[in-house]
C-alpha positions as CSV (number, residue, x, y, z in Angstrom):
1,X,0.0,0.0,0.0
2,X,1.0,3.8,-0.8
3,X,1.7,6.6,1.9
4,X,-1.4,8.2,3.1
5,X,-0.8,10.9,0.9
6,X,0.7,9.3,-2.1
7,X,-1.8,8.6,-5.1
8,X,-1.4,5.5,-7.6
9,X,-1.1,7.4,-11.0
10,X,-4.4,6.0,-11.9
11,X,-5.9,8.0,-8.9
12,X,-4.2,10.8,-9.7
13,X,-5.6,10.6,-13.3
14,X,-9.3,10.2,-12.0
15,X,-8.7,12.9,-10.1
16,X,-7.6,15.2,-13.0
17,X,-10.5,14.2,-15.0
18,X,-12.9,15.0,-12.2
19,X,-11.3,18.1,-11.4
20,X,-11.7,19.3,-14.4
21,X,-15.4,18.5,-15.0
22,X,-15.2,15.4,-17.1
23,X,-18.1,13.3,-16.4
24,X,-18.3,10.3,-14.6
25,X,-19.6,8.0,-18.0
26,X,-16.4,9.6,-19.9
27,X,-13.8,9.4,-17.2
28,X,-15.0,5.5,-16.7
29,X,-15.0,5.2,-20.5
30,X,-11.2,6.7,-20.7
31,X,-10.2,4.8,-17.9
32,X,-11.9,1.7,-19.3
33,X,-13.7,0.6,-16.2
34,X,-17.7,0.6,-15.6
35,X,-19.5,3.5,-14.0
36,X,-19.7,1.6,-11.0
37,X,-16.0,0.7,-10.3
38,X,-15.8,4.5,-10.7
39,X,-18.0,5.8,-8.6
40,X,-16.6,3.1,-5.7
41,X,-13.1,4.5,-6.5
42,X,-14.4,7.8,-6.2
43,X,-15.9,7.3,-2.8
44,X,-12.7,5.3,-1.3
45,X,-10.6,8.6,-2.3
46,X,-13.6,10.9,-0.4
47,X,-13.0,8.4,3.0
48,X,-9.6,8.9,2.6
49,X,-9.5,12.5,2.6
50,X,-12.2,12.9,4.9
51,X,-14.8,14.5,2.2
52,X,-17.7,14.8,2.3
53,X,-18.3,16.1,-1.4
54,X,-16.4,15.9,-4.5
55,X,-15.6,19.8,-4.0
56,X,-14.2,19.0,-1.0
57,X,-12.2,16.2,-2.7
58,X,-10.9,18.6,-5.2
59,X,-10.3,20.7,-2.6
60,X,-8.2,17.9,-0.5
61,X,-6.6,17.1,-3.4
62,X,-5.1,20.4,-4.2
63,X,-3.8,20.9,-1.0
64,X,-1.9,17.7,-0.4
65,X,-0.8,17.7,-3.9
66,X,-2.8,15.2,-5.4
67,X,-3.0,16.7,-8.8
């Protein structure tokens, strides 16, 4: 496992597209994984940052250099 604030490069690649307002149907297209595998990836990253919204996720992320 990764350093609590080290990404995988495919986390830090979700979290580009996301940041940058790429929709969740393209970014799982891109990323060739379903929706759902998305969404779950999505949610792990807001536990582990403590968020409660994807702002806030964003907002993590920019701070703890992330992206």
């Amino acid at each position: 496992m990764t350093a609590p604030d080290v990404l995988s490069p495919t986390d830090r690649r979700l979290l580009s597209l996301l940041v940058a307002g790429v929709s969740d149907k393209t970014i799982a297209s891109q990323m060739q994984r379903s929706r759902r595998t998305l969404q779950r990836r999505i949610q792990r990253l807001m536990e582990r940052s403590d968020a409660a919204t994807r702002m806030q996720l964003a907002w993590h992320a920019a701070r703890h250099g992330w992206l």
